[in-house]
N, C-alpha and C positions, 0 to 999 in steps of 0.2 A: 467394450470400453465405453459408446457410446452413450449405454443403456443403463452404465454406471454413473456417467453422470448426469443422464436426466433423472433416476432417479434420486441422486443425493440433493441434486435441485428442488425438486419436489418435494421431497421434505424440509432443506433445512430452510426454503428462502420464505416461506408463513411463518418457521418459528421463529426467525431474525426480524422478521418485519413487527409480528408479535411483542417481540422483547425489546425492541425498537422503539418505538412508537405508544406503547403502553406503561412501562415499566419507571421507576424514577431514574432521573439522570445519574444517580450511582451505581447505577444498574450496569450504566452502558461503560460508564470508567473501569469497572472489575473485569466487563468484557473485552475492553479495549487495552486490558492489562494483560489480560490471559493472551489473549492472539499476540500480544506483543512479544511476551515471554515465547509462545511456541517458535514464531517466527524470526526471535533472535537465536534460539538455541539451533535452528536447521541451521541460518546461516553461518553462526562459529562454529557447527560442525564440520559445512564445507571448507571451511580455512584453519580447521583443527586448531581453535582456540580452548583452550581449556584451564584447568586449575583457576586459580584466585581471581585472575583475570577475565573469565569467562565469569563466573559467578557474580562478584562483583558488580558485573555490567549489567547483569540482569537487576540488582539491583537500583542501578542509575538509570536503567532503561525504565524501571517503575518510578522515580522518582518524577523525570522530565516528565513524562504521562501527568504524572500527580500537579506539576506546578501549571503544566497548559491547561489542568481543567479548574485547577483552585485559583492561581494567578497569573495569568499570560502576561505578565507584566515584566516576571524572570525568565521566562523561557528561554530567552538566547543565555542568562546567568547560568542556568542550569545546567545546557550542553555543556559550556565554557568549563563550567565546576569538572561536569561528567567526565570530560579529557582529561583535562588537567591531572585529576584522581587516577586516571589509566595510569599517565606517564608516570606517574609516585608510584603508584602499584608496581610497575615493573621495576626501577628505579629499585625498589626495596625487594622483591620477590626473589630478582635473582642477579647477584654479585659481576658476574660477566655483560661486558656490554655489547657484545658480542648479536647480531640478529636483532637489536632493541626496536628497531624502526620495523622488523617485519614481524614481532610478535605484539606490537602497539598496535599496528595500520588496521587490521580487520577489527578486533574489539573496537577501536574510535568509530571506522566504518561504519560499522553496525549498529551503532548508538543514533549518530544521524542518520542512517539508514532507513530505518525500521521506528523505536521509539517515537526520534526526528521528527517526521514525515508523519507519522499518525497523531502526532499533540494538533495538527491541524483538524482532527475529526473531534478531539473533544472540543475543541472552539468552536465546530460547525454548530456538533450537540449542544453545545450552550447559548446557540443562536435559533435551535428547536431542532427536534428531531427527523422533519421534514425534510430536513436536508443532508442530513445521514441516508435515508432513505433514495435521497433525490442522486448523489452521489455514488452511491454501489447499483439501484437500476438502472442508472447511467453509462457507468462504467459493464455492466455484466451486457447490455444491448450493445454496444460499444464491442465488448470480445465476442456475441455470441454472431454479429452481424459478419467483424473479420474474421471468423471460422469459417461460418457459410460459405460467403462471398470468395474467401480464398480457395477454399474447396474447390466449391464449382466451377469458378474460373480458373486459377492459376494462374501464370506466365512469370512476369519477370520477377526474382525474387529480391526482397527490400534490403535485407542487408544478411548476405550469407555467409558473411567468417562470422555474426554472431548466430544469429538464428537462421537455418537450412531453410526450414519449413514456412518459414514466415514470405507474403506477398506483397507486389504494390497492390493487387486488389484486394490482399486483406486490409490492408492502412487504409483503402478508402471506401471500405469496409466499416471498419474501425466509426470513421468519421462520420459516414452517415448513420450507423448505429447509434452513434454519441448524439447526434443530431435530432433524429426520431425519438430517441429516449426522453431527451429531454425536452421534447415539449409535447409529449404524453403527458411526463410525470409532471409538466407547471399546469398541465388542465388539470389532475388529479390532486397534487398536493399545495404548489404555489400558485392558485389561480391569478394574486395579485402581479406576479412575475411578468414584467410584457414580454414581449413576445420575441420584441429583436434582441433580448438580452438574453431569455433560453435556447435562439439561437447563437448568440455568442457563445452560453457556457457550453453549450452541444458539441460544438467546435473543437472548441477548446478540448473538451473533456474526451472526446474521442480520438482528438491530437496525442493528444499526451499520455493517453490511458497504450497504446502503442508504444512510446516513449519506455515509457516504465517497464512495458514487457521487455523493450531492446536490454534495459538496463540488467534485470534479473538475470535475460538469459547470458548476459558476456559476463555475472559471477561465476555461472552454473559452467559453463564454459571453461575459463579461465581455472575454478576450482576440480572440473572434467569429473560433475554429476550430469546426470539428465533430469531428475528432479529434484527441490528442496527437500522434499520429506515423502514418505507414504502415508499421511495422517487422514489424507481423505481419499477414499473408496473410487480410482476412473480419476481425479483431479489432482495428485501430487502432491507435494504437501503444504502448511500454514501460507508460506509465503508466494508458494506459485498463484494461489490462488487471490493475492492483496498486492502485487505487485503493480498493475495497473493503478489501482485505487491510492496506495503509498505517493505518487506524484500528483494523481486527480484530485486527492483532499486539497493538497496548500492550493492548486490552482484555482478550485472553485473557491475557498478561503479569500481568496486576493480576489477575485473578479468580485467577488459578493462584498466584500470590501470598499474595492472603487469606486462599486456602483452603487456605494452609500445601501446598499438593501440591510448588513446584517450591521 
């Protein structure tokens, strides 16, 4: 398993940096549509969302993508829209009103979920590609450090009615991961970045990038999977592997923000 996923690593993280960093910014909207789309579809499968509803959403889920990278101006109009359109959907789809709040709840979920939460990476990309970059090697030092670190050490575990396997010393872990990464990646990509502020977003980003795994796993939990999907080889699937990054976008989004940088 291990050896699955250093090598899926090894391949895929040159051609994302590649396509990344190279490519035009529509490049990365069709990217950031695909991973959307996969990672909507694992999670309405955990919560067996289907027919009109399901589909549908995949269309609203491209839509909001579409407005955070053409006009962030609607972004919050769009969610709004997006719900809204659910509740009609059902409303019309099927005559009994019977379960209407529980065949709503996961489609709305999963719209701010997943779509939600990534409109903040095409706002990064449109603030340069740097920070798309600066973002998932952040976050992946961030996971790769609370593995280690949990591993080797152990002890008290962080929060075990959701995640078993999860430590305080992988979360601090985590943090110093987020920490390190990111002020590698401001000598590499944001040289202009001072220093006390890559360690704010470090922080930050290794805080939360934990955060988001807790979030995943009490679906996966709750929905009583062990993984989103098998789409990738040793790592599980769309979503297990963006689940961090889904709350580290808006965060770094806002920090970079306040801090007047983007």
């Amino acid at each position: 398993m291990h050896l699955k996923r250093l090598i899926v690593a090894v391949v895929l993280l040159p051609l994302i940096y590649l396509y990344v960093m190279f490519l035009p910014p529509g490049y990365f909207f069709l990217l950031l549509i695909s991973v959307s789309l996969m990672a909507m579809s694992e999670f309405y499968n955990m919560y067996h969302v289907k027919g009109s509803l399901k589909y549908q959403s995949f269309f609203f889920g491209a839509s909001i993508l579409g407005v955070s990278f053409f006009s962030k101006g609607l972004l919050l109009d769009s969610i709004i829209i997006s719900i809204m359109a659910i509740m009609v959907i059902r409303l019309l789809s099927k005559r009994d009103p019977a379960a209407s709040l529980y065949d709503m709840a996961p489609a709305a979920v999963g719209l701010v979920y997943i779509p939600g939460l990534l409109s903040f990476q095409a706002l990064l990309r449109n603030a340069g590609p740097e920070w798309i970059i600066f973002l998932y090697a952040s976050v992946w030092a961030s996971d790769s450090m609370a593995y280690y670190l949990g591993k080797g050490i152990g002890g008290k575990r962080l929060y075990k009615e959701v995640s078993p396997n999860k430590t305080v010393a992988g979360a601090v872990g985590s943090v110093i991961g987020g920490l390190i990464g990111a002020l590698l990646l401001k000598t590499a990509f944001v040289p202009e970045l001072a220093i006390s502020y890559a360690i704010v977003i470090g922080i930050m980003i290794g805080t939360i990038s934990v955060i988001g795994d807790l979030v995943e796993s009490m679906f996966k939990r709750d929905a009583g999977v062990k993984d989103s999907g098998v789409i990738i080889p040793g790592h599980g699937g769309v979503l297990d592997k963006i689940d961090g990054a889904l709350f580290a976008g808006p965060v770094l989004y806002w920090i970079l923000s306040i801090m007047e940088i983007i």
